[in-house]
C-alpha positions in Angstrom: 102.8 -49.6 33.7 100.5 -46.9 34.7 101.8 -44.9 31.3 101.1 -47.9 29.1 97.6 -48.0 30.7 96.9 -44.2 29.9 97.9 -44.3 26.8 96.1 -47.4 26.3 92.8 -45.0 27.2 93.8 -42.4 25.7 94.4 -44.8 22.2 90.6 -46.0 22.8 88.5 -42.3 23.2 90.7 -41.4 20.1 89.2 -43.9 18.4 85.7 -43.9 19.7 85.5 -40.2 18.8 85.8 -40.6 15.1 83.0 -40.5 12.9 82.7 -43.2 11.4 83.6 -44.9 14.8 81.1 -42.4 16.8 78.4 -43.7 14.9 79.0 -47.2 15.7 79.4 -46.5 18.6 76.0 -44.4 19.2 74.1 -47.7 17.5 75.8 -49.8 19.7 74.7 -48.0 23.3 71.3 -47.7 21.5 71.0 -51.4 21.0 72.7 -51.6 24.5 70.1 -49.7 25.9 67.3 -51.2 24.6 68.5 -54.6 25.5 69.0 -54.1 29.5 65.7 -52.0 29.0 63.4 -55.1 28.1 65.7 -57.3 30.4 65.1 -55.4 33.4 61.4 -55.4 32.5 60.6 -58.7 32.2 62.0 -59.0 35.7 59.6 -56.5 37.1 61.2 -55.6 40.0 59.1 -53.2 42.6 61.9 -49.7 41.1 61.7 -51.0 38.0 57.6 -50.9 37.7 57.9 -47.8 40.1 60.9 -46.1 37.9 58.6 -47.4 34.5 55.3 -45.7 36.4 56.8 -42.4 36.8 58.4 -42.2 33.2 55.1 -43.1 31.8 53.3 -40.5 33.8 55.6 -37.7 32.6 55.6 -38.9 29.3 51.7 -38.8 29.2 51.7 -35.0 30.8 54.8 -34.2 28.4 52.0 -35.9 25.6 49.2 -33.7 26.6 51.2 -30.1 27.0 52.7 -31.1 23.6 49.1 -31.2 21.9 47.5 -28.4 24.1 48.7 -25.9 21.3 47.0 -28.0 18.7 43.5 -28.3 20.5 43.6 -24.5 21.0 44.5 -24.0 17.4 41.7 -26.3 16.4 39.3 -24.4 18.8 40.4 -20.7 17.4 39.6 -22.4 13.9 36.2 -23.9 15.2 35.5 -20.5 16.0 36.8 -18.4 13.5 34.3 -20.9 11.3 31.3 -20.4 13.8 31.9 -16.7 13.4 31.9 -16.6 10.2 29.2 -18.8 9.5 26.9 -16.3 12.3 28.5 -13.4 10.1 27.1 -15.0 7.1 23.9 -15.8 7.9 23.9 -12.6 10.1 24.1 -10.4 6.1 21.9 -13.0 4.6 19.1 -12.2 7.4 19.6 -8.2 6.7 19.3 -9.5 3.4 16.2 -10.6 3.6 14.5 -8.0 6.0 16.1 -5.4 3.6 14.1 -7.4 0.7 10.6 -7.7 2.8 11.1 -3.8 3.6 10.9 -3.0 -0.3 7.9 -5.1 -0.6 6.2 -3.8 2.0 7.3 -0.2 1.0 6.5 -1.0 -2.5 3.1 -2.4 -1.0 2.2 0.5 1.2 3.4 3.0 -1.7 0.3 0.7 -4.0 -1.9 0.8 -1.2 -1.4 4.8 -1.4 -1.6 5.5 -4.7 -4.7 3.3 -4.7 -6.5 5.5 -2.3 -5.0 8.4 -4.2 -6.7 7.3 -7.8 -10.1 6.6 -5.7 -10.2 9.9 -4.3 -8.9 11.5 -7.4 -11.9 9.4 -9.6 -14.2 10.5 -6.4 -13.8 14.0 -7.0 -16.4 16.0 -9.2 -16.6 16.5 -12.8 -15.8 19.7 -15.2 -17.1 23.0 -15.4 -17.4 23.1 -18.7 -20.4 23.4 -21.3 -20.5 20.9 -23.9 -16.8 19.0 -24.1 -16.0 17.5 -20.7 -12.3 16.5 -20.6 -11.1 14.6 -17.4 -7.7 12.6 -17.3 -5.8 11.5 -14.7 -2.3 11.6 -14.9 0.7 10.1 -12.6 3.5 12.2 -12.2 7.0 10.3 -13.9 9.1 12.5 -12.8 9.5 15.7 -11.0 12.2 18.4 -12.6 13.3 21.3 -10.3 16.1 23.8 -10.4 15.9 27.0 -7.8 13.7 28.6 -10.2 12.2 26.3 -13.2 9.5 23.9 -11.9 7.7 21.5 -14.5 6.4 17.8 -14.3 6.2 15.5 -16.7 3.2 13.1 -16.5 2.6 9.3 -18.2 -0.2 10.6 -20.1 0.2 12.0 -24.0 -1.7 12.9 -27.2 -2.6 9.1 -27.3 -4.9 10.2 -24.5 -6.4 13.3 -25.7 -4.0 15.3 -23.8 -2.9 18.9 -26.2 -1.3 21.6 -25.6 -2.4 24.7 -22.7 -4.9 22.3 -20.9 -5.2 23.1 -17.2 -3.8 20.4 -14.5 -5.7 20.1 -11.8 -4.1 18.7 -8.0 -7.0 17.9 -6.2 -9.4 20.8 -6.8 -6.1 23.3 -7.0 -5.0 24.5 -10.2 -0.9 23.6 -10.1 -0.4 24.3 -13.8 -0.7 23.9 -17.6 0.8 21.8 -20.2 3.2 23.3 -22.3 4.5 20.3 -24.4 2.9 17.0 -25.4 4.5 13.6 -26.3 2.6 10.7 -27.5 2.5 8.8 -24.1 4.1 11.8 -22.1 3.6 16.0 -21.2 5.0 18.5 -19.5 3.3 20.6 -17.0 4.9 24.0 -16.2 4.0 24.9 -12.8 2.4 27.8 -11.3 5.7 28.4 -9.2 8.3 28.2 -12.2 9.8 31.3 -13.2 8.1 31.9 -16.4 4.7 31.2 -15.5 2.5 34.5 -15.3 -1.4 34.0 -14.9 -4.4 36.7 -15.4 -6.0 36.8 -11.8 -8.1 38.5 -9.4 -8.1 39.2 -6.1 -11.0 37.1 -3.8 -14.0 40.3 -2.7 -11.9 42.6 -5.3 -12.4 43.8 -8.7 -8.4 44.1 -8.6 -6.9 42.2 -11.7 -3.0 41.5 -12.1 -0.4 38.9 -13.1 0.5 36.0 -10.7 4.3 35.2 -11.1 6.1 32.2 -9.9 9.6 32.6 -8.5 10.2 29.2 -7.5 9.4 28.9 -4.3 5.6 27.9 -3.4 5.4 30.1 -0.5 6.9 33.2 -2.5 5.1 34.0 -5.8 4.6 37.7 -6.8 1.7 39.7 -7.8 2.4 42.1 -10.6 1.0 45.4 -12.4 -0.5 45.9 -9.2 -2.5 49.7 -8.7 0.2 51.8 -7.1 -2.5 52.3 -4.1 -3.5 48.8 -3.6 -2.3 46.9 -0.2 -3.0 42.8 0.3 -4.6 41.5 2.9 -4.0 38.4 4.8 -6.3 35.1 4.0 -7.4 36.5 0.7 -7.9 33.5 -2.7 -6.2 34.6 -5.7 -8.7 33.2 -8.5 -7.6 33.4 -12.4 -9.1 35.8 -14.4 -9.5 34.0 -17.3 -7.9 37.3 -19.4 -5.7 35.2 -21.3 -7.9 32.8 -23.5 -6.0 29.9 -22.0 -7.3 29.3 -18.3 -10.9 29.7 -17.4 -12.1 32.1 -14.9 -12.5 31.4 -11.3 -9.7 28.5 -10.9 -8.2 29.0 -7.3 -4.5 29.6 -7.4 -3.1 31.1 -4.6 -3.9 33.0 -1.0 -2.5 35.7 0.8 -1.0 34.6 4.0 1.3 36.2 7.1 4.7 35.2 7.7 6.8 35.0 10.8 7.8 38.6 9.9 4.2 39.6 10.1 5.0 40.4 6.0 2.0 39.6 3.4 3.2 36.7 1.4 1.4 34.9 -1.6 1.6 30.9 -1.6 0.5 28.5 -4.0 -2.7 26.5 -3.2 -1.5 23.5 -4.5 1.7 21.7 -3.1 4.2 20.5 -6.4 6.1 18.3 -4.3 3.2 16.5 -2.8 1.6 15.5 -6.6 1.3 11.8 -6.8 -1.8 11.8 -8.6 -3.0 15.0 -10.8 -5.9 16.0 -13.3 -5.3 17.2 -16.8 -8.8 19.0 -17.7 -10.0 21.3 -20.4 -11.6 23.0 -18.1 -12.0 23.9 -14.1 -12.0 21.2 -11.6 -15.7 21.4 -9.2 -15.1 21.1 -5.5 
């Protein structure tokens, strides 16, 4: 009896663990389940509601872990977009101080060059006996190598400008034009390499050739007298010996360096020429 009964069991799990019967099986306890489920709460008995009370509880803290990842995701995204929206308007603010900068450089750089023209206009008239020649001439560009120094200036043969006038910054001579373009010229410098001027010496009767090297604190006096010596704080005036420049145009002075060594400098400062004066003559202080 006991044998039949075992393998009466044993007949039964066999079959219930087929697949086909499995999943009939599963659906089955399922629909079971669910059944006693809603039956045991419509009684509400005091463990049911209590057992129901706990499984809801666990579920709604099981509920809220579960989405904790997804509110922190949302919240890195919130402020990944935050950031990025600071960062944005972060470079559009440079932006715009950048911008306001150039103005007010470009403002400040007018408001100069105003001041420059009115002092340039304020400054006296030519030595010169019947044709006066003034013009006043921006500097376009400023080309340099360690030894050749020219500018070239927005004024031309439209303006009257030729070829060998004198160029005047400030009251300083600074050089001569040595090629003209309609609306454009050239100045060759008093410091470039190939410039040589006629002067004389200030309190001297001492003539000799002034002779840019390229450097404004370093030009050279040659065809000196063997005998002669410089002294310091001395003005170096052209002679007016080669047809071209007229006499008594201030070039240069005689200065001490740190090596207590007599040096010649240019009067005029190149790199400092906004503003500059193309004349046929010499510039009056």
């Amino acid at each position: 009896m006991a044998d039949s009964r075992d393998d009466f069991i044993i007949a039964l799990r066999y079959s219930l663990l087929k697949k086909g019967n499995k999943q009939k099986f599963s659906l089955f306890f399922l629909i079971s389940l669910s059944i006693l489920v809603i039956f045991l709460d419509r009684m509400s008995l005091p463990f049911i509601l209590s057992t129901r009370a706990v499984l809801n509880d666990f579920v709604y803290q099981v509920t809220v872990v579960a989405s904790t990842p997804g509110k922190f995701i949302n919240y890195l995204g919130e402020i990944k977009k935050n950031h990025f929206n600071v960062v944005n308007k972060n470079k559009i603010l440079k932006e715009s101080i950048e911008t306001l900068k150039i103005e007010g450089y470009d403002n400040f750089f007018l408001k100069t060059e105003n001041k420059i023209l009115k002092e340039a206009l304020s400054i006296g008239g030519i030595i010169s006996t019947e044709e006066v020649f003034v013009m006043p001439a921006r500097v376009i560009l400023d080309q340099e190598s360690p030894y050749l120094k020219s500018l070239l200036i927005n004024k031309g043969t439209k303006h009257g400008i030729t070829k060998g006038m004198t160029v005047f910054s400030k009251t300083y001579l600074i050089g001569r034009v040595i090629e003209t373009n309609f609306l454009s010229a050239r100045v060759l410098l008093v410091t470039d390499l190939n410039s040589k001027i006629p002067v004389i010496i200030q309190d001297t009767d001492i003539n000799g050739i002034l002779v840019g090297t390229g450097k404004k604190t370093n030009l050279v006096l040659e065809y000196m007298p063997e005998e002669f010596s410089l002294e310091p704080n001395k003005i170096i005036y052209t002679s007016g010996k080669d047809g071209m420049l007229t006499a008594g145009i201030p070039v240069a002075e005689t200065y001490l360096n740190k090596k207590n060594t007599i040096k010649i400098k240019s009067l005029a400062d190149p790199q400092q020429s906004l503003i500059v004066h193309v004349t046929n003559g010499q510039m009056s202080r």
